[in-house]
C-alpha positions, 0 to 999 in steps of 0.5 A: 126383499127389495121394494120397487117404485110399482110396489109402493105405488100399488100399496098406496092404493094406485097412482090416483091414491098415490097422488092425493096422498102426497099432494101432487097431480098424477103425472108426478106419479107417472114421472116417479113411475119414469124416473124411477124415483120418488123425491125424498120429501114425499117419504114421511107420506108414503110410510104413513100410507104404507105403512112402510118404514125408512129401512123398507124404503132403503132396499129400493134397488139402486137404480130405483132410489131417489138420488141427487140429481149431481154429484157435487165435485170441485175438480174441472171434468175434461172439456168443462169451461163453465159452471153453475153453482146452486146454492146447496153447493151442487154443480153443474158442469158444462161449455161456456158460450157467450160472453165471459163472466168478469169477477162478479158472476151472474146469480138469480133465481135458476127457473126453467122454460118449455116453449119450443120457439122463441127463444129470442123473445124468452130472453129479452122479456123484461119479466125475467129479470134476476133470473137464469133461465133453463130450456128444456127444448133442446134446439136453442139457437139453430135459427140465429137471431134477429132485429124483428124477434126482440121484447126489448132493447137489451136481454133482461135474463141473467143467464141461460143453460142449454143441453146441446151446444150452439150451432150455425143458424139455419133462417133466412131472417137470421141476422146474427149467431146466437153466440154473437148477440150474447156476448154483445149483449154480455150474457153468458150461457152454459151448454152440455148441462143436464137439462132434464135433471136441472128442471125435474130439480126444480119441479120437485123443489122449487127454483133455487138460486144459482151462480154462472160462472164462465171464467175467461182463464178457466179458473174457478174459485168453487168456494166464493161462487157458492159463497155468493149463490148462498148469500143471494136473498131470492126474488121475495120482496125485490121490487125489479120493475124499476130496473126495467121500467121506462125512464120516460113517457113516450108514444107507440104507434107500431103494429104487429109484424106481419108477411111480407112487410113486417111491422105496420103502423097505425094511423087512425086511432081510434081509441087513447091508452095509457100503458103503465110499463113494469117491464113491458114486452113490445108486442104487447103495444103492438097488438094494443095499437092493432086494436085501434089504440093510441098507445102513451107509454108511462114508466112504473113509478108514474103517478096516477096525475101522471097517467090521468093528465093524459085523459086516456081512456083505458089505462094498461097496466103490463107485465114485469118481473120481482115480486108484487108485494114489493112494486107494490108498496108505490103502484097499489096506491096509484092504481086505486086513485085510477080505479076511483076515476071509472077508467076502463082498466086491463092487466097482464101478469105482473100488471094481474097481480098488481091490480089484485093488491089493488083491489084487495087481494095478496099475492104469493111465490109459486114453488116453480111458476109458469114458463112457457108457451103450452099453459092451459088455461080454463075461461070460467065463462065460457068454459073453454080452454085457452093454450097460454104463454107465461112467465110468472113465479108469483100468483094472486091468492084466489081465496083472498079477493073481497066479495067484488071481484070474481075470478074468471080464468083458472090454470089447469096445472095446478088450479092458480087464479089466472084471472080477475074482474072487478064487479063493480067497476070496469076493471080486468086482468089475465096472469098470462100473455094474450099477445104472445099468441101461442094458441095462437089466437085462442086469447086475442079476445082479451084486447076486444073485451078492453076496447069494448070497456073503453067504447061503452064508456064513451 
């Protein structure tokens, strides 16, 4: 007799049972309950807790059973002029846009974001570099792009998938097609996709590795882009701040955009800060300037003579892309000689996990990670709920921070520390970013607290 997904959610007590039996939250049960399909790596569970067998589990009518998320097939489907390659050899066909792939595609770490808006600022956030990015907000590109709405100078992601095509922007700030910027830029882009079946791939099994390929002769050559996806080692161990690191010291005086002049500048600082830059987003000097600050801006390989001989009297340490561990085999060294001198210290995501190594703690790879801009976050001080922007795979293990440092804030997702503070020296650090303002004001506080350290020191 044929088993439904309600019936074995039901014989493993509910969706709560459900839940904690397979380690997930009860929303994965209402999605298996939705997608009517329960991952096949929670199987060994459910005939534990149900005592179920595989043959019991294969009468699951067809349309009830967990199926790949993509037939792979090497011929090109009508109209398909892209490509993307996961490293298990699935396909992702779909419309190319942007700029052609030469013969080396793009390959990076295939991860997906939420936010609605912003798109603009996603790409060309250095943190996302080595990686292609999948939005799930179907709209991308119906308000073109700008001059104003950019984190840097060029777009640090690797790619990026889309379900609906491009289309005319509709803004009165927009400047340039979508289209345009990125062949500009020579990023490459994929339409028509799957979104909803590439991210619940990813949420069920982590972000894998994937190859784009937009072939101006249309050709591909299936064997070698999965060759090549394969072969990709992942973001583990790779150091990518110095990819997108400053290559030299400078100023920053520029203030947040605001209507109708747009951006400001600052011109009565009151208060001098060194920003180590990892892969730095512009606005976050903005709002730093915006609180009365002098902001120098140092590459991520300074030395802590370097950011000292400035005589600041904060030291940021910012965002960024890779892995921790590896940026931080030169940065923990730095950063504890900058801790041991009792400067105020403030950190942001990468910066976050890189003043955890710090101060003692490890770090590690999260299956799927944190991107998008409706991240709820809980201040453990105050007990209240701040709807964050993130943009991080990798988190600092709470359970390995030594007895002087506490934990302050907490993801609400899935319980990842979101928050540091040194209790003995005046040192802080969020996994999220204040500046981004999704809230939008819910994290602003963070800047007062840094520029508060800095005034009680003198």
């Amino acid at each position: 007799m044929p088993i439904s997904i309600d019936h074995i959610i039901e014989r493993m007590g509910g969706a709560e049972a459900a839940a904690r039996l397979t380690g997930v939250g009860t929303e994965a049960v209402r999605k298996w309950r939705q997608s009517r399909a329960i991952p096949s790596r929670h199987w060994p569970a459910v005939i534990r807790a149900t005592g179920l067998t595989m043959a019991d589990l294969q009468t699951i009518p067809p349309d009830q059973a967990s199926a790949p998320m993509q037939t792979p097939t090497d011929s090109v489907p009508a109209g398909a002029t892209a490509v993307l390659v996961l490293a298990d050899g699935t396909l992702f066909w779909g419309r190319g846009f942007g700029a052609h792939t030469r013969a080396t595609a793009p390959v990076g770490e295939v991860c997906f974001s939420t936010g609605m808006t912003g798109y603009q600022e996603t790409l060309t956030d250095p943190s996302f570099a080595g990686q292609i990015i999948t939005f799930t907000f179907p709209h991308i590109g119906n308000v073109g792009t700008n001059n104003d709405d950019i984190e840097a100078t060029t777009i640090a992601a690797r790619g990026l998938v889309v379900k609906q095509d491009i289309t005319e922007p509709s803004n009165w700030r927009s400047a340039q097609t979508l289209q345009a910027w990125l062949r500009a830029q020579g990023v490459t882009g994929i339409a028509g996709v799957d979104t909803r079946a590439l991210t619940m791939r990813i949420r069920d099994s982590g972000a894998p590795t994937g190859v784009l390929a937009f072939p101006a002769d249309e050709h591909f050559d299936l064997a070698a882009l999965r060759a090549r996806a394969a072969a990709w080692p992942g973001l583990e161990g790779m150091d990518l701040a110095k990819e997108v690191t400053c290559r030299q010291t400078y100023s920053w005086d520029e203030t947040p955009w605001a209507w109708p002049g747009g951006t400001g500048r600052q011109q009565a600082p009151r208060h001098h800060v060194v920003a180590v830059d990892y892969g730095a987003k512009r606005n976050i000097f903005r709002n730093l300037a915006s609180a009365g600050c002098q902001v120098t801006v140092v590459p991520a390989t300074a030395t802590a003579e370097d950011i000292l001989r400035h005589k600041p009297d904060g030291v940021f340490l910012s965002n960024g892309p890779g892995d921790p561990a590896a940026t931080g085999i030169y940065a923990v060294p730095v950063l504890r000689q900058v801790l041991d001198s009792g400067i105020p210290i403030f950190g942001i995501c990468l910066g976050h996990q890189l003043l955890g190594l710090a101060l003692g703690a490890t770090t590690y790879k999260l299956q799927r990670g944190h991107r998008g801009a409706n991240q709820p976050v809980k201040d453990l001080a105050t007990g209240k709920v701040e709807i964050t922007s993130q943009n991080h795979g990798f988190a600092v293990d709470a359970a390995s921070l030594p007895s002087n440092v506490k934990v302050t804030h907490v993801s609400l997702f899935d319980g990842s520390n979101e928050g540091i503070a040194s209790t003995d020296r005046p040192a802080f650090s969020v996994q999220y970013h204040p500046e981004a303002s999704p809230g939008p004001s819910d994290s602003h506080y963070l800047f007062k607290r840094f520029v508060g350290m800095m005034v009680d020191r003198g």
